[in-house]
C-alpha positions as CSV (number, residue, x, y, z in Angstrom):
1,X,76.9,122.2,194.4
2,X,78.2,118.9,196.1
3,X,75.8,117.0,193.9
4,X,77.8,117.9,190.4
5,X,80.6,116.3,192.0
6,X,78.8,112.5,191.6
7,X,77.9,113.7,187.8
8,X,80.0,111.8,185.4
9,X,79.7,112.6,182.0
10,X,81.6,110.7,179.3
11,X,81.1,111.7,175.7
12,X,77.2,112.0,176.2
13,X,74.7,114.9,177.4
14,X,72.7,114.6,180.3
15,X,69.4,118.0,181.4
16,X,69.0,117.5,185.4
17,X,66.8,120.1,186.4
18,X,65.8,119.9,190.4
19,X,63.4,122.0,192.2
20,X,64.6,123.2,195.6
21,X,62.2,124.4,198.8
22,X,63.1,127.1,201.0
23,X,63.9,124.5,203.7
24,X,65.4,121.1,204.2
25,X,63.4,118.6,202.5
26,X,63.7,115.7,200.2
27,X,63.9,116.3,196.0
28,X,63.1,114.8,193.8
29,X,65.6,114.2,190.9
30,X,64.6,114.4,186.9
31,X,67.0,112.8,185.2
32,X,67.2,112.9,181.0
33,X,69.9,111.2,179.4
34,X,71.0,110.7,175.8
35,X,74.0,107.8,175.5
36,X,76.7,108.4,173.0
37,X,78.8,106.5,175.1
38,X,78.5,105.8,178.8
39,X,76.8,108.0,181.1
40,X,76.9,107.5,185.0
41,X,74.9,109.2,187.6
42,X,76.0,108.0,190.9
43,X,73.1,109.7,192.4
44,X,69.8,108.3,191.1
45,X,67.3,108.6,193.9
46,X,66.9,111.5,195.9
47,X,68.6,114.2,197.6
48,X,68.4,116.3,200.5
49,X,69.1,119.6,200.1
50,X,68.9,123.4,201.9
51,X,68.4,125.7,199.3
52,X,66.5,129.3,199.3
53,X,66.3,129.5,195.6
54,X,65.2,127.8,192.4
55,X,68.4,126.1,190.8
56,X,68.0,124.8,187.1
57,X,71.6,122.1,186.2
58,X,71.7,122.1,182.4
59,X,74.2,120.8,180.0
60,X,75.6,123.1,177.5
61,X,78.0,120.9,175.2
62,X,78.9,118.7,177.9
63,X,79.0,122.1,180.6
64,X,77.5,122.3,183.3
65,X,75.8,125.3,185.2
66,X,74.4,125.2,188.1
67,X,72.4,128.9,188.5
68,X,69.2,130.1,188.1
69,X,67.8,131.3,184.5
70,X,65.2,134.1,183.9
71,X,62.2,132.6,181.7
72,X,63.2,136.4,180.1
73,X,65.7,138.5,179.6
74,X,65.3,140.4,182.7
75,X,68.1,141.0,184.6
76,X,68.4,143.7,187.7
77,X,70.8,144.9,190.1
78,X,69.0,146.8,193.5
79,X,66.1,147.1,191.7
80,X,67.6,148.8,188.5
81,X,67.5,147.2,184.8
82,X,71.2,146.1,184.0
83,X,70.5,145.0,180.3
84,X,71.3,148.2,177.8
85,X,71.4,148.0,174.1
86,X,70.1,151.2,172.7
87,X,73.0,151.7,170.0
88,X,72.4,148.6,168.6
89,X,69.0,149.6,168.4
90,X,69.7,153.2,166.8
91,X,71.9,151.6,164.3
92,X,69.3,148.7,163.1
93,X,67.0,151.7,162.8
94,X,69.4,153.3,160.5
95,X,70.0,150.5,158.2
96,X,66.3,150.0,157.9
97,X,65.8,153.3,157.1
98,X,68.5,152.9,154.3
99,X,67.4,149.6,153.0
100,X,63.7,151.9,152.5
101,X,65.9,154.1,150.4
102,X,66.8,151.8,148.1
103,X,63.1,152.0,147.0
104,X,62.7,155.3,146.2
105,X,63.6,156.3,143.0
106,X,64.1,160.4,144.0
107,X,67.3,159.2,146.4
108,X,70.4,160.4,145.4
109,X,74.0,157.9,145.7
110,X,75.0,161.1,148.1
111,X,72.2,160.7,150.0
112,X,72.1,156.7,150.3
113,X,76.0,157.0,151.3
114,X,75.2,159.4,153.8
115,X,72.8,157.5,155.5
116,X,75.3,154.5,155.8
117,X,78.1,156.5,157.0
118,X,76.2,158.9,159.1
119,X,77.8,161.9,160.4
120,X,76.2,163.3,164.3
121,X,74.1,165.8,163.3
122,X,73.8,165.5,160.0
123,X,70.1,165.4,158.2
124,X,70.2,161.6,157.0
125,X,66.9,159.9,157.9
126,X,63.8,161.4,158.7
127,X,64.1,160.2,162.8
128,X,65.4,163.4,164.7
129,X,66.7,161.3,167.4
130,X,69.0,159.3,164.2
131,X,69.8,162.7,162.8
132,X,71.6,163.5,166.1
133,X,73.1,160.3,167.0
134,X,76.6,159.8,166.7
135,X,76.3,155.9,165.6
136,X,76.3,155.0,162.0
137,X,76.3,151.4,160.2
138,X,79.2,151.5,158.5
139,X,81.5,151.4,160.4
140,X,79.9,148.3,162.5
141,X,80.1,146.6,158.7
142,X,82.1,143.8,158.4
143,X,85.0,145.2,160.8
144,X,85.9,141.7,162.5
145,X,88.0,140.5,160.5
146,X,91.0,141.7,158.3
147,X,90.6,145.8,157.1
148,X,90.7,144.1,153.5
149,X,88.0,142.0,153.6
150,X,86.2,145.1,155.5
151,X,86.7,147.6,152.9
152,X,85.7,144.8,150.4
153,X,82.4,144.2,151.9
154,X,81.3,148.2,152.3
155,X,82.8,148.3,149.0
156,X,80.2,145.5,148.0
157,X,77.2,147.3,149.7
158,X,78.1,150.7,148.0
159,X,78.3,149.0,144.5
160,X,74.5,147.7,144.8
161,X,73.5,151.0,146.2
162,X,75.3,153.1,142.8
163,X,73.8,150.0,140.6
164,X,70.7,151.1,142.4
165,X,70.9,154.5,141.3
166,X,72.7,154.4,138.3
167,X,70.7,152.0,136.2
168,X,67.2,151.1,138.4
169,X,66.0,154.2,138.9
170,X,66.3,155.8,135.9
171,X,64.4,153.2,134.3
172,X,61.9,153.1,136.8
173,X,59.0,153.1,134.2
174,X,60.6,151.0,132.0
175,X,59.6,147.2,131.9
176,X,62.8,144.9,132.8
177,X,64.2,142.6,130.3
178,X,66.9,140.2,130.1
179,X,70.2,143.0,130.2
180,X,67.7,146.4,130.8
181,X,66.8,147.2,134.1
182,X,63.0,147.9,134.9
183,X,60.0,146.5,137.0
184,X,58.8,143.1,136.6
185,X,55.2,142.2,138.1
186,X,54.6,138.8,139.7
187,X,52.2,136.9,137.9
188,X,48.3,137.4,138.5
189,X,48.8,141.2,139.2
190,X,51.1,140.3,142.0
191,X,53.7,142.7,143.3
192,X,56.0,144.7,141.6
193,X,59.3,143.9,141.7
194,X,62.4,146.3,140.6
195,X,65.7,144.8,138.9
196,X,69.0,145.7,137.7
197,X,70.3,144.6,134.1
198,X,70.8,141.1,135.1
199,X,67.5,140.2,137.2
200,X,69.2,141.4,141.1
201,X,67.0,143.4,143.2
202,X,69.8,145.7,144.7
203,X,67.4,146.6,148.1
204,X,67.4,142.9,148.9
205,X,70.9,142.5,148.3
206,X,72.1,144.9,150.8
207,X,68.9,143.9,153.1
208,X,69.9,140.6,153.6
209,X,73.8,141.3,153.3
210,X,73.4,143.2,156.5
211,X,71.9,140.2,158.2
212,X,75.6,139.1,157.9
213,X,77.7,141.4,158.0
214,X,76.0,144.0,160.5
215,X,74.3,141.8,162.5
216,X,75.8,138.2,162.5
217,X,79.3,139.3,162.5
218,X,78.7,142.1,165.5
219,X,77.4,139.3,167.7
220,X,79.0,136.1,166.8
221,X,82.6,137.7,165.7
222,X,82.5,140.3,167.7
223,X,80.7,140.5,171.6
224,X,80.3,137.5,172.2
225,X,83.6,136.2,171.6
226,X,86.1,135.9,174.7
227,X,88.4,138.1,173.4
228,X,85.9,141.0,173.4
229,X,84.4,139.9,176.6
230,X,87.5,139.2,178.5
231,X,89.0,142.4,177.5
232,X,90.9,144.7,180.1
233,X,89.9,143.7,183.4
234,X,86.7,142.6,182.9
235,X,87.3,139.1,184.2
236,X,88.1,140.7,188.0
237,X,85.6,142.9,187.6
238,X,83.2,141.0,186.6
239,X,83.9,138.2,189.3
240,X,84.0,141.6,191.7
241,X,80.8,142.6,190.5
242,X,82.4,146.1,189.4
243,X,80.1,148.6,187.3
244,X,80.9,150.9,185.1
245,X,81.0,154.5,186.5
246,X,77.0,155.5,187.1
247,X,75.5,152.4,185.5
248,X,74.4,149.7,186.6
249,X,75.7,147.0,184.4
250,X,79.5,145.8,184.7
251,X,81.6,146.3,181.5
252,X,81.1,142.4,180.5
253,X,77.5,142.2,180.5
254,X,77.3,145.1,178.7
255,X,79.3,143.8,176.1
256,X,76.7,140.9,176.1
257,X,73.7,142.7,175.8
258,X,75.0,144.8,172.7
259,X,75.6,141.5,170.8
260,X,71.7,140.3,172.2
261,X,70.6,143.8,171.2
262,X,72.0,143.4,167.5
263,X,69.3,140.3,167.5
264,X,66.4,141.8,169.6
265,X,67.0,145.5,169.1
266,X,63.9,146.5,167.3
267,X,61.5,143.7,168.8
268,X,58.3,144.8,170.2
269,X,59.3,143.1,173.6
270,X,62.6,143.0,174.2
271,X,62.7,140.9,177.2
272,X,60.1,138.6,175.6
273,X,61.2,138.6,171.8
274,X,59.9,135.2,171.5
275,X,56.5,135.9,172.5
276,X,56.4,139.4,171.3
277,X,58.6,139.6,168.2
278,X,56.6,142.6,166.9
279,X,57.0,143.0,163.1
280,X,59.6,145.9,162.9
281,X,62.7,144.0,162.5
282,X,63.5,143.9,158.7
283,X,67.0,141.8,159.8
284,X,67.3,138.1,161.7
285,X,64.9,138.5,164.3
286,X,62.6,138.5,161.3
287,X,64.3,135.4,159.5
288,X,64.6,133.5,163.2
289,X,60.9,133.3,163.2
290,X,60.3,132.2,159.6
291,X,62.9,129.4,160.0
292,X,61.3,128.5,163.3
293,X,58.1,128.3,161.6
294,X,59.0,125.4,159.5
295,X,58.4,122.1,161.2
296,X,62.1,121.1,160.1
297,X,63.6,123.7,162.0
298,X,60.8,124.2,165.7
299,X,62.0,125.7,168.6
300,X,64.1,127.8,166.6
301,X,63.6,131.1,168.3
302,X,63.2,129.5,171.9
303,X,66.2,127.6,171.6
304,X,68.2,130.9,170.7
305,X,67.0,133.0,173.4
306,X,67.1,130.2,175.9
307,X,71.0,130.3,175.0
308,X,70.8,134.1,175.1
309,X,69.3,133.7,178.7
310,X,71.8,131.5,179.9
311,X,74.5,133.4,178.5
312,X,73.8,136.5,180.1
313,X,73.0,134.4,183.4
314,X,76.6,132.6,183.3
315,X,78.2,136.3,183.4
316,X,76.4,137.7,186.2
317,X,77.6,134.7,188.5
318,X,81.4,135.4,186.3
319,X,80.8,131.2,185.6
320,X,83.3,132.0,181.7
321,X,83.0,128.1,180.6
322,X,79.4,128.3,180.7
323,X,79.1,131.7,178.8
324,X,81.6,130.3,176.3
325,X,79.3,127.9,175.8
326,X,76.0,129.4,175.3
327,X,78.2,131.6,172.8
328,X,79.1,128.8,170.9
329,X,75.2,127.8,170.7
330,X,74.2,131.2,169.6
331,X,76.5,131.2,167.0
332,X,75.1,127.7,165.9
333,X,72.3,128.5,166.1
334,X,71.9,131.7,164.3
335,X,74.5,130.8,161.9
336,X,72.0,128.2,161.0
337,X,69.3,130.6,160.4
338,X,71.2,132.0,157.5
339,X,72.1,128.9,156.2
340,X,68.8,127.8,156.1
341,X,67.3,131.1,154.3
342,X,70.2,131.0,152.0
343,X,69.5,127.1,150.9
344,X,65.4,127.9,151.1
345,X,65.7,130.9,148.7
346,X,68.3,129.6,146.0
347,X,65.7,126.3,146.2
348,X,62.3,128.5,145.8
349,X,64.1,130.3,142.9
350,X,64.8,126.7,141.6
351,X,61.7,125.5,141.8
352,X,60.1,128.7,140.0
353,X,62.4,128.3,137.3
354,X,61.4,124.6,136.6
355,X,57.2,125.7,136.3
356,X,56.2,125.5,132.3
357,X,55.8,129.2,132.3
358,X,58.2,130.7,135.4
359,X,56.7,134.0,137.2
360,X,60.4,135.6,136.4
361,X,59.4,138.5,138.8
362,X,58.7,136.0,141.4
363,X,62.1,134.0,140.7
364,X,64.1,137.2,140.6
365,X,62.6,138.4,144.4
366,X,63.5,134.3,145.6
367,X,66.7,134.6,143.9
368,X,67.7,138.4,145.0
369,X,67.2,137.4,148.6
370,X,68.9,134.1,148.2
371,X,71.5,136.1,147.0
372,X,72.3,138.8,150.3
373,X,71.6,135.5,152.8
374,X,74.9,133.8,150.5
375,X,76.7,136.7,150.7
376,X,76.0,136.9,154.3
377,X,77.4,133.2,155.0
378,X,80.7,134.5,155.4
379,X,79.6,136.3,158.8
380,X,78.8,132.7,160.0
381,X,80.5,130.6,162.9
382,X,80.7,127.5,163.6
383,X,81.5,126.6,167.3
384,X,83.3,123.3,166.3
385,X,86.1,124.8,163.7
386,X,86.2,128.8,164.8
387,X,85.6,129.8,161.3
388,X,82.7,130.6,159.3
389,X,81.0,127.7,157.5
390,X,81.9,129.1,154.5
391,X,85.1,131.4,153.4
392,X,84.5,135.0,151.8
393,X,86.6,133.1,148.9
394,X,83.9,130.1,148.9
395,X,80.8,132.8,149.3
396,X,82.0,135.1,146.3
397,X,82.5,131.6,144.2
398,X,79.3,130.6,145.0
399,X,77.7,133.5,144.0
400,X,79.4,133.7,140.7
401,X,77.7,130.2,139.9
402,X,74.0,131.7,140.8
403,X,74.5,134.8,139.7
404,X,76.7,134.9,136.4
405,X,77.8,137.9,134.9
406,X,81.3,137.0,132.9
407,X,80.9,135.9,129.1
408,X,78.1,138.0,128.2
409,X,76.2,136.1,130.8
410,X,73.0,138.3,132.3
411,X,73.0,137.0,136.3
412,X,69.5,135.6,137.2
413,X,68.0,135.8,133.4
414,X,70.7,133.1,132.3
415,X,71.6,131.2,136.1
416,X,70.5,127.6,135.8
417,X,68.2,125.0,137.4
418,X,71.5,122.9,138.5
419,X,73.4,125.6,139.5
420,X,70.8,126.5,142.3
421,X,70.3,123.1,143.4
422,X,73.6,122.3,143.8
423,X,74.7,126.0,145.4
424,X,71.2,124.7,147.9
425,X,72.6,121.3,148.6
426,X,76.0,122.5,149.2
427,X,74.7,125.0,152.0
428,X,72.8,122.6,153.3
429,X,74.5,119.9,153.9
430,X,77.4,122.3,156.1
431,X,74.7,122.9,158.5
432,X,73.6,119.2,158.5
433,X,70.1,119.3,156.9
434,X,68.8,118.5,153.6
435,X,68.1,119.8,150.1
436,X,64.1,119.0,150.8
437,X,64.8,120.6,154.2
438,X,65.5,123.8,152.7
C-alpha cells in the first residue's frame, strides 16, 4: 500500500477505488473528491502495480482501508462459513412471538412474562426449538447501560403488557372512548385498532420499544463497541487469526456478526438482506426499508450494509481504526432510522389530528407507534458525542408532552397539534433533517 502514503487528506473526504490485474500493468486511477478544505493527491495519473486481487481504498470518516469488500456478507475461512448469529435470531423470534401476544385477548400477564423472560425448557411459544432454547429477551433488554435504567426499561415493557391485560382485554368488545379502553375502527371500515384508557396501543408500544432497546442498544451499545470487541485477548487473536475452539470464526468477528445478526437475523437472505429482506422482521430491518423508501432518506439500507460489509471486512484483516469506523457509521446510520420513524409518526398523527373530522383510530395507530420509536431514542448513538441523541431523562420528557396523563389528562385523546409538531421538529433537527422531511 505505498500509494496511501502520497494521499493527503486535510479536513475533506476523498473514495479512490482502483482495479488491479493479476500481473504488472498500468491502472487506471478514479479519483472522487469532496473539498471542505484542501485536499492533495500527489498521485494523479497512473500507477503501476503487481497485485493478484481486487483492492477497493475507501474513506470512512477521513479512514482509510485498503482491503477487499464482499458485495455480501459472505465471509469463509477453508471453505467453511465464519459468519454465526443464530441466538440473535432465536431471540428476535421470541420477541415477535410476544409482541403477537399482545393481541390476543385469552393471554394471561403470566404467560406474556414468561415469554419475555423465558426459562430453557419451558412451554412459552408455540416454536419447539424456542421452547428449548436457553435464550430469552429480557435479559438482552436495555442491559448496556446502568442496572437502573435497565430495570426501568423492563419495568416499562412489563407495565404496557399488565395495561394490556388488565384494562384492553377485558374490554375487548367494548367500543373505546376518551378514558375506556376498547377497539376503535379506522374510518371507511378500515382496521381495527385496540386502545388502552388514554388512546395507546400497548402491542405497538412494546413493538417498537424493542427496536431500541433490544435491538439498537445490543448492536450499537453493545458489539460493536471497542470495549466489547477488544475484550480479553481478542486483539492478538484476532491479528493471529485464532478461532475459537471447533469453530471457525475468531472470538471478534463473532462478536460482530451477533450485533449484524440483531439487524438481519430474521431476513429472508441473510447475506443479501438488501436485496432479499423478506417480510418476517417485525423490528428495524423492517423500519430500514421504509425509511429507505422515502426519496429523502435513498440508499438507506445499502449504505448500512455497505458499512456492515466493511466492518466485518476490517476485522478479518485485524485493520481496528477502520472497524471503529464503520461502527460509528452503523450507529449513524441506524440511529437515524429511528429518528426518522419517531419524527414521521408523531408528524402523521399530527396531520390526522388537523383533518375536519380526524379518523381517531388512525391517529391513535400513528401516534402508538410514534410513541415506542421515542421511547426507543434513548438506545441511539451518535458517533460524534458517544451518547445517545437524546437522554432517557429527555425521552421520558418528551413523551410526557405527546402522551399526557397528569391532571386528569387522557394521553392521545387530549395530546395536541403543537405538541407533536414541536416533539417532530425537535427529533428532527438532532439528526439533521427537517420537519417536512419526516
Amino acid at each position: 500500500m505505498n500509494l496511501l502514503k502520497q494521499i493527503f487528506i486535510y479536513g475533506g473526504t476523498v473514495s479512490l477505488i482502483f482495479l488491479l490485474s493479476c500481473e504488472e500493468e498500468t491502472v487506471t486511477l478514479i479519483e472522487e473528491v469532496i473539498v471542505t478544505d484542501t485536499v492533495t493527491v500527489i498521485e494523479t495519473d497512473t500507477v503501476t502495480v503487481i497485485e493478484t486481487d481486487t483492492v477497493t481504498v475507501i474513506d470512512i470518516d477521513t479512514v482509510l482501508i485498503g482491503f477487499a469488500v464482499p458485495e455480501t456478507y459472505l465471509f469463509t475461512r477453508d471453505g467453511d462459513t465464519t459468519v454465526s448469529y443464530s441466538g440473535q435470531t432465536t431471540r428476535l423470534k421470541m420477541a415477535k412471538e410476544m409482541v403477537s401476544a399482545l393481541k390476543d385477548e385469552t393471554k394471561t400477564i403470566a404467560q406474556l412474562l414468561a415469554m419475555f423472560d423465558h426459562q430453557e425448557g419451558a412451554s412459552d411459544f408455540s416454536d419447539a426449538d424456542l421452547n428449548a432454547s436457553s435464550k430469552q429477551v429480557k435479559n438482552k433488554t436495555g442491559n448496556n447501560g446502568t442496572a437502573t435504567n435497565a430495570a426501568a426499561i423492563r419495568a416499562d415493557l412489563e407495565a404496557w403488557m399488565t395495561n394490556q391485560v388488565d384494562s384492553v382485554f377485558p374490554a375487548w368488545s367494548n367500543e373505546a372512548s376518551k378514558g375506556l379502553a376498547g377497539y376503535i375502527q379506522e374510518a371507511g371500515g378500515g382496521s381495527t385498532r385496540y386502545v388502552n384508557q388514554n388512546g395507546l396501543e400497548n402491542n405497538q408500544a412494546v413493538n417498537k420499544a424493542l427496536i431500541g432497546a433490544l435491538v439498537a442498544d445490543q448492536v450499537l451499545n453493545g458489539y460493536l463497541t471497542p470495549a466489547k470487541l477488544n475484550s480479553g485477548t481478542n486483539e492478538a487473536d484476532q491479528a493471529a487469526q485464532t478461532k475459537v475452539d471447533g469453530k471457525s470464526y475468531t472470538n471478534m468477528e463473532h462478536y460482530w456478526d451477533e450485533g449484524y445478526g440483531y439487524i438481519y437475523g430474521l431476513a429472508a437472505d441473510g447475506i443479501d438482506p438488501v436485496t432479499t429482506p423478506g417480510s418476517n422482521d417485525i423490528f428495524m430491518l423492517k423500519y430500514i426499508g421504509k425509511v429507505d423508501s422515502d426519496p429523502d432518506f435513498a440508499e438507506t439500507a445499502d449504505e448500512l450494509h455497505r458499512a456492515f460489509r466493511e466492518g466485518r471486512a476490517a476485522v478479518v484483516e485485524a485493520e481496528f481504526e477502520a472497524r471503529d469506523a464503520a461502527a460509528q457509521h452503523i450507529a449513524k446510520t441506524a440511529s437515524l432510522v429511528i429518528g426518522v420513524r419517531a419524527a414521521h409518526y408523531l408528524k402523521a398523527g399530527q396531520t390526522g389530528l388537523a383533518a375536519t373530522t380526524p379518523d381517531m383510530a388512525g391517529v391513535f395507530h400513528d401516534l402508538s407507534e410514534g410513541f415506542g420509536f421515542v421511547y426507543s431514542l434513548q438506545f441511539t448513538l451518535n458517533p460524534e458525542t458517544g451518547a445517545p441523541y437524546f437522554s432517557r431523562e429527555e425521552v421520558m420528557e418528551m413523551l410526557s408532552k405527546i402522551y399526557p396523563t397528569s391532571g386528569g389528562m387522557r394521553g392521545f385523546w387530549d395530546v395536541t397539534q403543537s405538541d407533536l409538531q414541536e416533539a417532530a421538529t425537535t427529533i428532527a433537527t438532532a439528526f439533521g433533517f427537517t420537519y417536512e422531511n419526516a
